[in-house]
C-alpha positions in Angstrom: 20.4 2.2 44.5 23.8 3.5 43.8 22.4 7.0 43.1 22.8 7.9 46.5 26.5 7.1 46.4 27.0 9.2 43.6 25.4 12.3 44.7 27.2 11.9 48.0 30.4 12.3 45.7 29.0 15.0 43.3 28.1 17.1 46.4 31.7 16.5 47.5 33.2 17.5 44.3 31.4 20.6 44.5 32.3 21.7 48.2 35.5 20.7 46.9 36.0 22.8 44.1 34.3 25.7 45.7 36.3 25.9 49.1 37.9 29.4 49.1 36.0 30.6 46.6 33.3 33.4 47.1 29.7 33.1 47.0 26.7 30.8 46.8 26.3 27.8 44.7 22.8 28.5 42.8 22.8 25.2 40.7 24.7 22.1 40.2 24.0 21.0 36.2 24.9 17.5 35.2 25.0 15.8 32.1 23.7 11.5 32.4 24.1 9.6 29.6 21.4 7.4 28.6 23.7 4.4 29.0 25.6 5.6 32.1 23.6 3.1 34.2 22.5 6.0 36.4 18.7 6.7 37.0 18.1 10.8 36.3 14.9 10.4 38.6 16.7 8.3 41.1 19.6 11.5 41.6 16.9 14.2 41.8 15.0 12.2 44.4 18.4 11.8 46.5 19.6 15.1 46.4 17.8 16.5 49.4 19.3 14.1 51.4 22.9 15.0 50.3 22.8 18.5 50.7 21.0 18.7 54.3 22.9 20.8 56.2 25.7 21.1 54.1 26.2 24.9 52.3 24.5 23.6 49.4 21.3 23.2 50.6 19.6 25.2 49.1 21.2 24.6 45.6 19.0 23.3 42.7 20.4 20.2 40.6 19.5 20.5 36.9 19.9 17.2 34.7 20.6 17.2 31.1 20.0 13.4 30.1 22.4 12.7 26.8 20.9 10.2 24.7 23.2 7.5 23.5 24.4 7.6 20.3 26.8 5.6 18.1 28.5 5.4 14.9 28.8 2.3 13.0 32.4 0.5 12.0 31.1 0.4 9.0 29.0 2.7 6.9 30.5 5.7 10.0 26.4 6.6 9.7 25.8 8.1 13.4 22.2 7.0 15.6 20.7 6.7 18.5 21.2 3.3 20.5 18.1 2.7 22.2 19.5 -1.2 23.1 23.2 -2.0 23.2 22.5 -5.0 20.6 20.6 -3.0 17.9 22.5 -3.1 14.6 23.2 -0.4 12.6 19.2 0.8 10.7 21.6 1.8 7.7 23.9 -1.1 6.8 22.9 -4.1 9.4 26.4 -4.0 10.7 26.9 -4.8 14.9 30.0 -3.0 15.4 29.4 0.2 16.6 31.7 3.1 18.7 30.2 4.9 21.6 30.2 8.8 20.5 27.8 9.9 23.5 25.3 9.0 26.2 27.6 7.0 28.6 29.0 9.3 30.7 27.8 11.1 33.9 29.5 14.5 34.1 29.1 17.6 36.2 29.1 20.0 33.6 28.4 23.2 35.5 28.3 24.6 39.0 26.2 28.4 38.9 27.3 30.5 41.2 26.6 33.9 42.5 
């Protein structure tokens, strides 16, 4: 399970960022792309674990999951990618770009 890994990091980022800067960290929100190879469920279950005894202990991590979604070579029609070898439902086409849904981001840190 590299989840744990990866909230090891995101709570390290955050302490980062926040040293020398005033006040409490309220919530951590981060945005997991459907086809970022990262289990949502499997960051919310390690989180505890990360933030004992850190200052962020008692900080709640929010997760937006992004669905994956890409836009054919062809036609340029956008859709959502539940399997990296579906065609495009419009024109047939397997060429497709990546628009969203593959990244894992930390796209907010709350603070009061």
């Amino acid at each position: 399970m590299h989840e744990l890994g990866i909230v090891f990091e995101i709570v390290r980022q955050v302490t980062e960022a926040m040293e020398g800067e005033e006040g409490v960290v309220k919530q951590i929100i981060l945005d997991v792309g459907e086809m970022s190879g990262v289990v949502p469920r499997y960051l919310t279950e390690c989180f505890p674990a990360a933030v004992d005894g850190t200052a962020l202990e008692k900080t709640e991590l929010v997760i937006n999951e992004i669905p994956a979604n890409v836009r054919c070579k062809s036609c340029k029609k956008i859709y959502h990618l539940p399997s990296h070898l579906e065609a495009c439902p419009f024109c047939g086409e397997l060429h497709k770009v990546m628009i969203s849904g593959s990244d894992l981001v930390i796209k907010e840190i709350v603070v009061e």
